[in-house]
MILOKOL-733556 format. One record per residue (C-alpha): residue number from 1; residue in three letters; chain; x, y, z. Coordinates in nm, 3 decimals. Layout:
REM residues N
NUM|ALA|A|X|Y|Z
...
//
This chain:
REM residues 168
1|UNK|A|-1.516|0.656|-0.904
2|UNK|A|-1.262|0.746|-0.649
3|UNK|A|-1.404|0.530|-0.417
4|UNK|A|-1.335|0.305|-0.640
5|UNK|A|-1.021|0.403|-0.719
6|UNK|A|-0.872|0.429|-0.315
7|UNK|A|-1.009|0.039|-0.332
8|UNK|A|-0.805|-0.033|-0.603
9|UNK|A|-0.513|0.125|-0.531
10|UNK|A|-0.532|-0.047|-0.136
11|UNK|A|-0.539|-0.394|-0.303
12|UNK|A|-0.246|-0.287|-0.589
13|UNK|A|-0.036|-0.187|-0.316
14|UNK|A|-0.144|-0.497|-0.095
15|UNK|A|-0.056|-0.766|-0.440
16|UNK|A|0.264|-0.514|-0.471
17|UNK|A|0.399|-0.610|-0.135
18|UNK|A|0.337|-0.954|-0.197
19|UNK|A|0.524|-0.957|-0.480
20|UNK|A|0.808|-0.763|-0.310
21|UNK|A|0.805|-0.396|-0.404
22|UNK|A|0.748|-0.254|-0.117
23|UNK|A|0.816|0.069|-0.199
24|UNK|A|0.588|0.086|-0.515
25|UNK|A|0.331|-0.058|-0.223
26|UNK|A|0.391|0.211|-0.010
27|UNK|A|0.339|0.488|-0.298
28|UNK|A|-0.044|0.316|-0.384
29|UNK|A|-0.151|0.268|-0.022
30|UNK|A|-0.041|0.643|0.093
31|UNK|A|-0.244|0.722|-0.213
32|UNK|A|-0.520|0.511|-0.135
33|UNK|A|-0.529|0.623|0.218
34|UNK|A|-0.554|1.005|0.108
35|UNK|A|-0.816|0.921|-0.143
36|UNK|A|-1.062|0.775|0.191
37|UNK|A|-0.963|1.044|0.373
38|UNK|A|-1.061|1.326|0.127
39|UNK|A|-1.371|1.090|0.081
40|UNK|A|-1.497|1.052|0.441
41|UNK|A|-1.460|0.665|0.387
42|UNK|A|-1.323|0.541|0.714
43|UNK|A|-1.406|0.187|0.585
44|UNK|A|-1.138|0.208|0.304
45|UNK|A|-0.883|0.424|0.544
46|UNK|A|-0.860|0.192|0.834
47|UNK|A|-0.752|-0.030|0.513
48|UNK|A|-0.480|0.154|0.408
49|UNK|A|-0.372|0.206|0.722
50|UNK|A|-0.379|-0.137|0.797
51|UNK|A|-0.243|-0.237|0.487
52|UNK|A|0.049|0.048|0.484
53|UNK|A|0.190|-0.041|0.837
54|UNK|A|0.179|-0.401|0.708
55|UNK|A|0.407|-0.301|0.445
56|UNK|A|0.638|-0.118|0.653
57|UNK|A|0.686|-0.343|0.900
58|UNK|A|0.790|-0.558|0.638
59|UNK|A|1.005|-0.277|0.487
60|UNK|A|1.122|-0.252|0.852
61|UNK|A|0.972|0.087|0.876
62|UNK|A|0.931|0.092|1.250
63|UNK|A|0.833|0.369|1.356
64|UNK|A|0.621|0.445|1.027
65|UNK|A|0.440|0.100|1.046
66|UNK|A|0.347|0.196|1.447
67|UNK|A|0.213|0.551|1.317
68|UNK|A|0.001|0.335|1.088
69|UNK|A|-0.131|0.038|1.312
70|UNK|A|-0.184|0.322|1.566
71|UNK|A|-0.389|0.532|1.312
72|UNK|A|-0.565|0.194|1.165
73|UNK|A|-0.724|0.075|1.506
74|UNK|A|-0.850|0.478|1.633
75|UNK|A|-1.024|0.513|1.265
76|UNK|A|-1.108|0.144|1.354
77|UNK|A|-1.279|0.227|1.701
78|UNK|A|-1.412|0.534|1.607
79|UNK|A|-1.632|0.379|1.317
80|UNK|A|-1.724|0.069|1.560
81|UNK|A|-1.603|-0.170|1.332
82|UNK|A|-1.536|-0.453|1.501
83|UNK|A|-1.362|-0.662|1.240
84|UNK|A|-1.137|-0.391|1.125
85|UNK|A|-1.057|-0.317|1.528
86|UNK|A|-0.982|-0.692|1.583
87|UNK|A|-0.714|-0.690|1.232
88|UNK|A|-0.614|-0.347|1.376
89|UNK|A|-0.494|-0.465|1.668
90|UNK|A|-0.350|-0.738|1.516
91|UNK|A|-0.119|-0.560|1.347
92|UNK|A|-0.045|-0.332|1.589
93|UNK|A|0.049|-0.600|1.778
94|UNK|A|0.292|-0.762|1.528
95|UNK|A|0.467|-0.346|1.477
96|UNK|A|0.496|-0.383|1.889
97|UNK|A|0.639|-0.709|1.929
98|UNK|A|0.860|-0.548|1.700
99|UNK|A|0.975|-0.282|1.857
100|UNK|A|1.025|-0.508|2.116
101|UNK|A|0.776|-0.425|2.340
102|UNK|A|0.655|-0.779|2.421
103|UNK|A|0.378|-0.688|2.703
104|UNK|A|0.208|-0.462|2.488
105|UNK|A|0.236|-0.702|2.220
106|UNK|A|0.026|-0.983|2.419
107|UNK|A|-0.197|-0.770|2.549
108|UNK|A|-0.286|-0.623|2.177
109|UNK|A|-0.261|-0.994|2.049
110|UNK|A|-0.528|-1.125|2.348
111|UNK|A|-0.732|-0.803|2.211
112|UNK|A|-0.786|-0.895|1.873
113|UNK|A|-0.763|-1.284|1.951
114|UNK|A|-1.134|-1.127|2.148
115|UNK|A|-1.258|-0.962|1.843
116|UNK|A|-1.151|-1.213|1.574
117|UNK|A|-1.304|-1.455|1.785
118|UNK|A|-1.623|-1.286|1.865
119|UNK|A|-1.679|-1.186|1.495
120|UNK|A|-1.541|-1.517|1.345
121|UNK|A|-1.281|-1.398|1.134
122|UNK|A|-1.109|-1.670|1.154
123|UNK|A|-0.804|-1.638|0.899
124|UNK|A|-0.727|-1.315|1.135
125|UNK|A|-0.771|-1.519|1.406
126|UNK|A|-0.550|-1.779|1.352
127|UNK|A|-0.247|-1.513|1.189
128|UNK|A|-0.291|-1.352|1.563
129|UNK|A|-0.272|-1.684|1.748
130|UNK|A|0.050|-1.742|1.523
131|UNK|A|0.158|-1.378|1.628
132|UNK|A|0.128|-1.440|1.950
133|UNK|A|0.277|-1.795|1.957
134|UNK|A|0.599|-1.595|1.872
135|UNK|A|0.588|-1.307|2.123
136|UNK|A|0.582|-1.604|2.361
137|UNK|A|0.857|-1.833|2.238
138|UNK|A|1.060|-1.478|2.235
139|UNK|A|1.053|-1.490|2.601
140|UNK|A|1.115|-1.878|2.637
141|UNK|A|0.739|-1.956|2.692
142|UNK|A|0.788|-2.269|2.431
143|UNK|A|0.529|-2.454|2.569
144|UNK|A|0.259|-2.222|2.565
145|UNK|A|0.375|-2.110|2.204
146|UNK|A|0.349|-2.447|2.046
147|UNK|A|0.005|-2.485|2.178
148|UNK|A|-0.072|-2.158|1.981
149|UNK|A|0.059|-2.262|1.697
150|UNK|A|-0.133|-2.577|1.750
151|UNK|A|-0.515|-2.361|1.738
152|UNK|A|-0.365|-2.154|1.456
153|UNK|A|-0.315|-2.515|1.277
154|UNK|A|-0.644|-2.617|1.411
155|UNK|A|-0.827|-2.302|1.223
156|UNK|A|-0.679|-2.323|0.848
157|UNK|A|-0.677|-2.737|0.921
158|UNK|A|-1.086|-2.686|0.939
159|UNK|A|-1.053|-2.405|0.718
160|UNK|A|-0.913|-2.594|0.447
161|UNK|A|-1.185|-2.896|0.522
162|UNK|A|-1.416|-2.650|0.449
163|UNK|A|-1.310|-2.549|0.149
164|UNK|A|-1.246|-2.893|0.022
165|UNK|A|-1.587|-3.013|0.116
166|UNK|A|-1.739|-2.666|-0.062
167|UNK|A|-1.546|-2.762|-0.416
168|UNK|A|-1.681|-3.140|-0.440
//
């Protein structure tokens, strides 16, 4: 049940964020996060932390959100979980870039662009393509940006052929 529970209160605090209370997010994911953690389940706590330093980047939480993304890919590497590494890294990327460290940005970016790829996740593939696309238009690499936008596009264009295809 509170399993269950640290699952439920991840995705309330993910649909919270969305809906822009991102403090009310914050509140369910820190819960949700110490619920896994009590638990053992380092499934649901990369999760939160993934989820959380989402959220606080948004919030504009620096330095919280890098605690987070930090935390997210060790729990992340620890476990082996390569999916949760590659969306780790992601957003630990996006909390970099940030902070306006634009090297360690790319280089986090080209690391889960590895994963996502390897494990075809490719929704988290194409939001770190986009990611990156921005670190380089940030230093006046337009260029090379638009032609990651252009595989992002690429990914949801097939993506959404896909799913057109699957509902006829």
């Amino acid at each position: 049940e509170k399993l269950a529970l640290a699952d439920v209160l991840s995705r309330a605090g993910e649909v919270k964020a969305a809906m822009g209370r991102g403090q009310e997010a914050v509140v369910d994911l820190t819960e949700a996060k110490q619920l896994a953690s009590g638990l053992g389940d380092r499934v649901a706590l990369a999760t939160a932390h993934e989820r959380l330093a989402q959220v606080q980047l948004q919030l504009g939480d620096l330095d919280a959100a890098d605690v987070e993304s930090r935390a997210a890919v060790a729990v992340s590497e620890a476990v082996g979980l390569r999916v949760h590494i590659g969306c780790g890294y992601r957003v630990k990327a996006e909390v970099v870039a940030a902070l306006g460290q634009a090297a360690q940005a790319e280089d986090d970016f080209r690391r889960a662009i590895d994963i996502l790829a390897a494990v075809k996740h490719e929704v988290e593939l194409a939001r770190a393509y986009q990611g990156l696309a921005q670190v380089k238009e940030r230093a006046g690499l337009a260029a090379d940006a638009q032609k990651l936008r252009h595989r992002a596009a690429d990914i949801f264009n097939r993506l959404r052929g896909a799913a057109a295809t699957a509902t006829e």
